[in-house]
MARFI-68032 format. One record per residue (C-alpha): residue in one letter; x, y, z. Coordinates in steps of 0.1 Angstrom, whole numbers, plus 5000, padded with zeros to 4 digits. Layout:
BEGIN
aXYZ ...
This chain:
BEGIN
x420752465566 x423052755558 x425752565581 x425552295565 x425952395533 x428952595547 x430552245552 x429852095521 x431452405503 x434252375524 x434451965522 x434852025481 x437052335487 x439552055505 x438951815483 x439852055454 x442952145474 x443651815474 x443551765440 x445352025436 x447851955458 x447951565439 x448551725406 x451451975417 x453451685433 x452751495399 x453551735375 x456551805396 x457251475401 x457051475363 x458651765350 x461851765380 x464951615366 x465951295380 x469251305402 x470450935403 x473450905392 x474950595369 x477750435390 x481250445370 x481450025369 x478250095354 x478850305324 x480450055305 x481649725318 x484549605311 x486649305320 x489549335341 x492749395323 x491149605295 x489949885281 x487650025258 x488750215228 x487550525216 x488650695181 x487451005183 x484050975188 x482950635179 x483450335202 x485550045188 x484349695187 x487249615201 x489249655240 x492449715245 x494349525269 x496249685299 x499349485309 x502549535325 x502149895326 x501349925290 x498050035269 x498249725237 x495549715206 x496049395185 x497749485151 x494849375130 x493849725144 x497249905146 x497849815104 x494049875095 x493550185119 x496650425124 x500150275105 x499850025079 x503450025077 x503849795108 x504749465102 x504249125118 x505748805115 x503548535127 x506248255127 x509048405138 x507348665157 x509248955149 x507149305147 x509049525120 x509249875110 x510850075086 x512650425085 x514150605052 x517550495072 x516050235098 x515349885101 x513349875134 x512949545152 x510949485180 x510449095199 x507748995223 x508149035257 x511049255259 x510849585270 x513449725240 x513249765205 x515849755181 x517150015156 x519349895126 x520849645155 x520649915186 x519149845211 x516750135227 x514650105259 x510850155262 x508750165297 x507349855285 x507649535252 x506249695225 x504849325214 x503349075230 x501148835222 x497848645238 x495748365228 x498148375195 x497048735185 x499948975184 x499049305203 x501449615202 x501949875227 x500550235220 x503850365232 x505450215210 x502750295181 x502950685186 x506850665181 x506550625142 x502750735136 x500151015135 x498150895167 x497651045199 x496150855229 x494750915263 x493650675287 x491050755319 x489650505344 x486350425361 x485650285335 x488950235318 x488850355283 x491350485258 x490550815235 x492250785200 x493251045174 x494551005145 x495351265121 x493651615116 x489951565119 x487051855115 x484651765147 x481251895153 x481552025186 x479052215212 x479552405242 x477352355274 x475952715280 x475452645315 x476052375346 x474452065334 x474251685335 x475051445307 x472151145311 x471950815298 x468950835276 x467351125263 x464951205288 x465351395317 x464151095344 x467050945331 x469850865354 x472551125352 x475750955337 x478251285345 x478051665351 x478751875326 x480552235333 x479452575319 x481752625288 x482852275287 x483252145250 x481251785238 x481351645204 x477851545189 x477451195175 x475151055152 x475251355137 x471651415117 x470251045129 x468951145165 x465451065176 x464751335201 x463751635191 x465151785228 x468351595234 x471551595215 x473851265218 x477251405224 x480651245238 x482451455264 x486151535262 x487251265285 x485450965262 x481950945282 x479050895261 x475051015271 x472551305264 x472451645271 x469151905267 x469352105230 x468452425253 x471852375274 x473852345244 x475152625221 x474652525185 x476752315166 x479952475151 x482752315134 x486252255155 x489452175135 x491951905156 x495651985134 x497651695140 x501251815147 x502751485135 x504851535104 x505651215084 x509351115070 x509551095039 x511750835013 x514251024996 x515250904961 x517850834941 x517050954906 x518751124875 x518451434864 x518351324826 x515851074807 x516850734819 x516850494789 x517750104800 x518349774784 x518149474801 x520649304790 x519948894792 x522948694809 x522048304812 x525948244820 x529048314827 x530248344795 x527448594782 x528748874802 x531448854773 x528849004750 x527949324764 x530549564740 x529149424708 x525649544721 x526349864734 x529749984714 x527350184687 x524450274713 x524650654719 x521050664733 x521450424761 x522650534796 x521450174819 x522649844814 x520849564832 x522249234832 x520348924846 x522448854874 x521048714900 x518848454910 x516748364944 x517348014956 x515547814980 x515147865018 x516947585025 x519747705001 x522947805020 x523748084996 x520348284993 x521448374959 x522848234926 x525348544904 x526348604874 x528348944883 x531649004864 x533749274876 x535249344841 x531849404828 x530649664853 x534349824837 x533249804806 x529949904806 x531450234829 x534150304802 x531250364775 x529350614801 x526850284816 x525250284849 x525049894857 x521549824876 x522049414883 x518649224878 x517348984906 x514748764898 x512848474910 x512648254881 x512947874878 x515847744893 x517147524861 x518947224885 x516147184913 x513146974903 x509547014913 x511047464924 x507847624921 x508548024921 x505748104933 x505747924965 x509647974969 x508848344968 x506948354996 x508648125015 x511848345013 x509448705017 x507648595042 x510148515065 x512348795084 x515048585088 x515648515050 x514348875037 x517649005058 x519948755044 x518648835010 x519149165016 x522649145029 x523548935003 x521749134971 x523749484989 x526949264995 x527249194959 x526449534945 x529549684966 x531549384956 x531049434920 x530749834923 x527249834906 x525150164906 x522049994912 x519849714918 x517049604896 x513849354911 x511849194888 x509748914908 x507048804889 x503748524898 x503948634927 x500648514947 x498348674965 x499548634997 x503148724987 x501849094984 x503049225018 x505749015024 x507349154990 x506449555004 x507949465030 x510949335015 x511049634992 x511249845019 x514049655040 x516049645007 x515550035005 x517150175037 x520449925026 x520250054993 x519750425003 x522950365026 x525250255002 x523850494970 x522450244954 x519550314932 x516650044936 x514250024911 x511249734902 x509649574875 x506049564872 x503049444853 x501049684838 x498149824869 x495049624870 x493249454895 x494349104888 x497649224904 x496949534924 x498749334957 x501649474942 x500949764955 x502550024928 x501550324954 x503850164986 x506150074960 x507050434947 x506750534984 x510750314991 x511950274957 x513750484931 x512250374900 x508650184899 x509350024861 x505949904839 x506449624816 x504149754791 x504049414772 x502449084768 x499449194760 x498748844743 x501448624751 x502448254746 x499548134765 x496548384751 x493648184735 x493548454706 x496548654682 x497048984692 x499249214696 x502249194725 x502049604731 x499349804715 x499550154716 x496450184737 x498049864762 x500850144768 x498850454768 x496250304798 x498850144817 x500350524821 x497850694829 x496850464855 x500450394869 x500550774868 x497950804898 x499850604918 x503450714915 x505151034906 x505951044868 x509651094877 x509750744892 x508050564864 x510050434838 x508050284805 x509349904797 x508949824756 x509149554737 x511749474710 x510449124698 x506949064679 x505348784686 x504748544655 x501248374654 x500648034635 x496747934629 x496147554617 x493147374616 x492547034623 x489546824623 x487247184617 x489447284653 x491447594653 x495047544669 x496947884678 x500647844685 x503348114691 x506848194691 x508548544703 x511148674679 x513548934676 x513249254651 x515549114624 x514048794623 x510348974623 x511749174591 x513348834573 x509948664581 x508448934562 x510148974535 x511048594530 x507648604521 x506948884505 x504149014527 x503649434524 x502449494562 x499749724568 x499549984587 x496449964617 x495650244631 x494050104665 x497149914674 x499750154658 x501549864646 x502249734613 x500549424608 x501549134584 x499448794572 x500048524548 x499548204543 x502347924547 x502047544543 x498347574551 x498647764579 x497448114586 x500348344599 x500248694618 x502548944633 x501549304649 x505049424643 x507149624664 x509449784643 x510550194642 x507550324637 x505250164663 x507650214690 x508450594679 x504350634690 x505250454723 x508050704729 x506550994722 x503850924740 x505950794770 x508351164763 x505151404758 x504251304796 x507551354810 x507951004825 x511350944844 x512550714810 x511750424793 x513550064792 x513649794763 x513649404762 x516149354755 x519249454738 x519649144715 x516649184704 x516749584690 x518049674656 x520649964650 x518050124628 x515050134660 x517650284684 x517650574663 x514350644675 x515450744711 x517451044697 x515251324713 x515351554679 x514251204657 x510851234679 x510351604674 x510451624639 
């Protein structure tokens, strides 16, 4: 009896140690970290010929391609993603690129680029294109930008910086792996070295309360234990990249210009009568020139008259010649807006316009050069930077000082780009008129004092006040109400001061003074018809200018100088304003 209970103690003895022995090799099993390893075609497939790009520590939605010894991203990517400066010309497939003193040129295919016409060498075409997408080389990229790349294989995959970045970092405080899911049975995707540095991503979102999602310095992405890891700390990347900036061309006294408007050749005639008993003004800019068509064999129709730039010179003038993009009076059907672009758009006719524009401004010996291309569409937006910034580097060259007219900022025409604009030019000019204008379904005013006051301050967060010069108004506009039929019919004409003040008192109106506008006003009734002028006159632009003065704006300009009175110009005498 006692033996056999001897063996049944020692049969449950084995059979514990059994058990045992079961639930050691399972918890180990269980608790030992798995040591498969992810194969490196398996980390993250890609096809052949590409690569997949990292900036810093976020993987791109799209690869890069790897040909002919070069690393290319598509420029949807470059110009969104690191240098919105580049520019691409779909149709004539030119990639451009502008320095303060450069006109860079690159073509596809060809393993040079091209530098205000010379020709420099590269270890591979910065351009190329496939499947119609244009894709530019990252060597070519990191000449002009603030990006740093670094490309590793199995798989192949590029790392992206771009400018200084603070990164959370960690710092492995001992040998261990990097896995592909947070869990230790996970396959290992790398090793990670004691010390080594990893940047943590998803940052606050992570679902394991024991892994950490991290990316390792050479772009590999996986999970490492929170107990191997140091805590987070924050790790500053300073790019070393230092940016060129435009210089500019600009007085060191209060610019004050009149446009000056030149429909013919004879008109130039009639610049001394303006200007002979003008003390205040110190820019004269005559409408000059004209855009023509693409097709055109002259890209531009002038006006310029050597004896004027003379005169205007003898009485102390800088001459700024006007280019603009108006109706072309002799070509039927010339729509501005489309002829525009079809001229900006094109690399070809950008460079002969700017030739031509710089050609003419030596010929005549003018000090400057003055855009005004207005309806521009949507689509134009670039084209015209791009133009601006071509134009610059000529102008810059040859000391001329390039300045642009603008509509006041808002949305409607925010393509213009008034920020990139005061990056190239000299002058960024606001025509700070046409509040209502010819078209407006109600009377109004053409320049309030509250139209002028918002469009500075808002111009003045996109360019430096000593590039911004304030355009005024020196014509009212005169608004006729009739009703017919119980229908109210607004019409409108634009006239000059003196007419304004013969209209007024012809019949003997008193205006009133309003003090939301700043503006005389004026109404009466003539021939059964309502009448109405917000009047600029002395005393609504002396607000303007003192406003424009009291926040030190580069100047102010006027249109135009047929249509000002002796008695306004008075205003622009500094100590008129200050008492």
């Amino acid at each position: 009896m006692k033996k056999k209970t001897g063996i049944a103690i020692i049969g449950v003895l084995v059979a514990l140690l059994l058990i045992a022995a079961v639930l050691c090799v399972a918890l180990v099993k269980k608790y030992t970290p798995n040591k498969e390893r992810v194969l490196p075609e398996e980390l993250a497939p890609v096809a052949e010929g590409e690569a997949h790009v990292v900036f810093w520590q976020e993987k791109y939605e799209k690869n890069a391609l790897l040909l002919n010894g070069g690393i290319y991203l598509d420029f949807e990517t470059v110009s969104s993603y690191i240098n919105e400066d580049f520019y691409y010309d779909e149709k004539e497939l030119v990639l451009s690129y502008t320095k303060p003193t450069e006109i860079i040129r690159a073509y596809p295919m060809e393993s040079v680029y091209y530098s205000n016409k010379t020709k420099k060498e590269l270890s591979c075409a910065p351009v190329l294109t496939k499947g119609g997408i244009p894709y530019v080389s990252l060597e070519f990229v990191q000449l002009f930008s603030d990006v740093t790349y670094t490309f590793f294989e199995n798989p192949a995959r590029v790392l992206l910086r771009t400018g200084t970045k603070d990164m959370l970092s960690l710092k492995a405080k001992k040998d261990t792996e990097v896995r592909e899911l947070a869990d230790i049975k996970s396959r290992v995707v790398c090793d990670l070295a004691k010390d080594s540095v990893v940047w943590y991503v998803d940052a606050g979102t992570e679902t394991s309360t024991k892994f950490v999602k991290v990316m390792t310095e050479d772009g590999v992405f996986g999970f490492v234990r929170k107990k191997d890891l140091s805590e987070t700390y924050h790790q500053a990347y300073v790019s070393d990249y230092v940016p060129e900036t435009y210089p500019h061309i600009l007085s060191e006294e209060e610019v004050v210009l009149g446009w000056h408007l030149v429909t013919n050749s004879t008109a130039n005639a009639g610049l001394e009568n303006l200007i002979k008993n003008n003390k205040q003004l110190t820019v004269v800019s005559p409408t000059w020139f004209r855009i023509t068509g693409p097709e055109a064999e002259n890209p531009l129709l002038s006006l310029a008259d050597a004896s004027y730039v003379e005169k205007a010179n003898s009485y102390g003038l800088a001459v700024w010649g006007l280019v603009d993009n108006f109706d072309i009076a002799e070509e039927e059907g010339f729509d501005p807006t489309e002829n525009s672009f079809a001229i900006l758009s094109s690399t070809k006719k950008r460079e002969e316009l700017v030739n031509a524009l710089v050609a003419e401004a030596i010929r005549y010996n003018l000090d400057g050069l003055n855009i005004d291309f207005e309806s521009l569409s949507v689509e134009t937006g670039p084209h015209f930077i791009q133009f601006l910034r071509e134009l610059s580097v000529k102008c810059r060259a040859n000391g001329l000082v390039l300045s642009v007219d603008n509509y006041v900022p808002s949305a409607y025409a925010a393509y213009y780009d008034w920020q990139a604009q005061g990056e190239v030019v000299d002058y960024v000019v606001i025509m700070a008129y046409d509040e209502h204008y010819a078209g407006s379904e109600t009377a109004g005013s053409v320049a309030s004092y509250g139209y002028l006051t918002t469009a500075v301050d808002n111009i003045l967060t996109m360019v430096p006040k000593e590039q911004v010069i304030m355009a005024v108004p020196f014509y009212t506009r005169l608004w006729t109400e009739t009703k017919e039929n119980g229908v109210t019919k607004l019409t409108s004409i634009a006239i000059d001061m003196a007419t304004a003040e013969a209209e007024v008192s012809r019949n003997n109106v008193t205006p009133v003074w309003d003090t939301v506008t700043r503006q005389n006003y004026a109404e009466y009734e003539k021939g059964g018809a309502v009448c109405k002028m917000w009047l600029e006159d002395s005393q609504s632009l002396a607000e303007k200018l003192s406003y424009i003065r009291s926040t030190q704006l580069a100047g102010v300009a006027v249109w135009q100088l047929a249509f000002g009175t002796e008695e306004v110009w008075q205003i622009f005498e500094t100590d008129v304003l200050a008492e």
